[in-house]
Residue, then its C-alpha position, 0 to 999 in steps of 0.5 A: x500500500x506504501x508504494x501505491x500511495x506513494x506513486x500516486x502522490x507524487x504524480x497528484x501532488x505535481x498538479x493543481x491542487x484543491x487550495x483553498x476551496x478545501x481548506x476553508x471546509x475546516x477553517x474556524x473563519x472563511x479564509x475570504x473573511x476581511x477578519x481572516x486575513x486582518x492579521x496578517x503584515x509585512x511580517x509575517x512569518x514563514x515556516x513548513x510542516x511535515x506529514x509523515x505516511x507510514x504502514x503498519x501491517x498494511x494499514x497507513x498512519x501518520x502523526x501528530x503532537x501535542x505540543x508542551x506550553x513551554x514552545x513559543x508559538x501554538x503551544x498545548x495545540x495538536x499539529x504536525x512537527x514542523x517550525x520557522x524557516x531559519x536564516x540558515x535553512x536551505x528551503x522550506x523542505x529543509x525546515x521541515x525535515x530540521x524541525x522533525x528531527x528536533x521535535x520527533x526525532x526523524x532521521x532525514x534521510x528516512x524520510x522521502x518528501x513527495x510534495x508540498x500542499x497549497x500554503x496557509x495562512x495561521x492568523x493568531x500568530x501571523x504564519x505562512x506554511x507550507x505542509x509538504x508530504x513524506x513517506x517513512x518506509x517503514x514504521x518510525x522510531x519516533x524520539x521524542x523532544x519532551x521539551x517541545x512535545x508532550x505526546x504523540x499520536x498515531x492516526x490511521x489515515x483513513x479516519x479523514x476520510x470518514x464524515x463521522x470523524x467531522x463535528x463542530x463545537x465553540x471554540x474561542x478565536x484570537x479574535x477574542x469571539x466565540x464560534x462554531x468551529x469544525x474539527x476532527x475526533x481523531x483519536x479521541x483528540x479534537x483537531x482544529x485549525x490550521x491543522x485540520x484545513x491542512x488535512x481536509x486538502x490531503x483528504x479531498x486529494x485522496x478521495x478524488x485521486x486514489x481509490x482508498x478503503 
């Protein structure tokens, strides 16, 4: 299943991708919303994210954190490893392989990038990312940097998949507002924001291009 997946990735994730028509499925505020983009200056910050595929017994997964509250930005959130671009970074590639290691301790050279999904902007704290998708051959030793991540958890990619996994209920914005937000029960974890509109493209992307069950 790795390789089947893997092949069809690579090829899907060279064309025109959902964007933000599929983010905005999970998006607390319509990305169009004047409040959504209100946040972001000439400032703004610039980092990547790592999805990680990987196969246990013919089942494929991919991890999130939950991060500690001592990191500078997100903190206590649930997200993919990844961080800031910095100054001696090659590329955005590269901050999310350096931020992986740091953070979950994934060897680079185990991990095979396929492509990037559409950028996205994270108005509470004025980031741009770029979620690009790797594939770990076989299942990784995860390490993890107890300072920055205080959990790990290993989602079954199909659970993006199911409609029933998608709910809504009030969370509180950096807005300062309350609304209805859609999220995700994975694993008995809610997943929300920017994290969830990242995965409401790969899933659009799976069940339009690749025949999954």
């Amino acid at each position: 299943m790795i390789l089947s997946i893997k092949k069809i990735l690579k090829l899907k994730l060279k064309n025109k991708l959902p964007g933000i028509s599929a983010q905005d499925k999970m998006s607390p505020i319509s990305v169009s919303d004047e409040m959504y983009n209100s946040s972001r200056t000439k400032d703004v910050k610039i980092g990547s994210v790592l999805i990680i595929l990987y196969s246990i017994n013919d089942q494929l997964f991919f991890p999130l954190i939950e991060r500690t509250e001592n990191v500078k930005y997100h903190s206590k959130q649930i997200s993919f490893p990844g961080g800031r671009f910095e100054e001696n970074d090659r590329n955005l590639e590269y901050t999310a392989l350096r931020e992986t290691k740091e953070e979950i301790g994934l060897i680079p050279s185990n991990l095979e990038i396929l492509g990037s999904l559409t950028k996205l902007y994270i108005p509470a704290s004025n980031f741009e990312i770029t979620p690009f998708i790797a594939i770990h051959e076989n299942k990784p030793n995860f390490k993890l940097n107890t300072k920055e991540v205080v959990n790990l958890i290993e989602v079954p990619l199909k659970n993006i998949l199911d409609i029933r996994n998608i709910s809504k209920k009030k969370m509180k914005l950096s807005f300062g507002i309350t609304l209805d937000c859609p999220f995700y029960n994975l694993n008995g974890y809610v997943v929300w924001g920017a994290t969830a509109m990242i995965l409401s493209e790969l899933s659009i992307i799976l069940k339009k291009k690749y025949y999954y069950e």
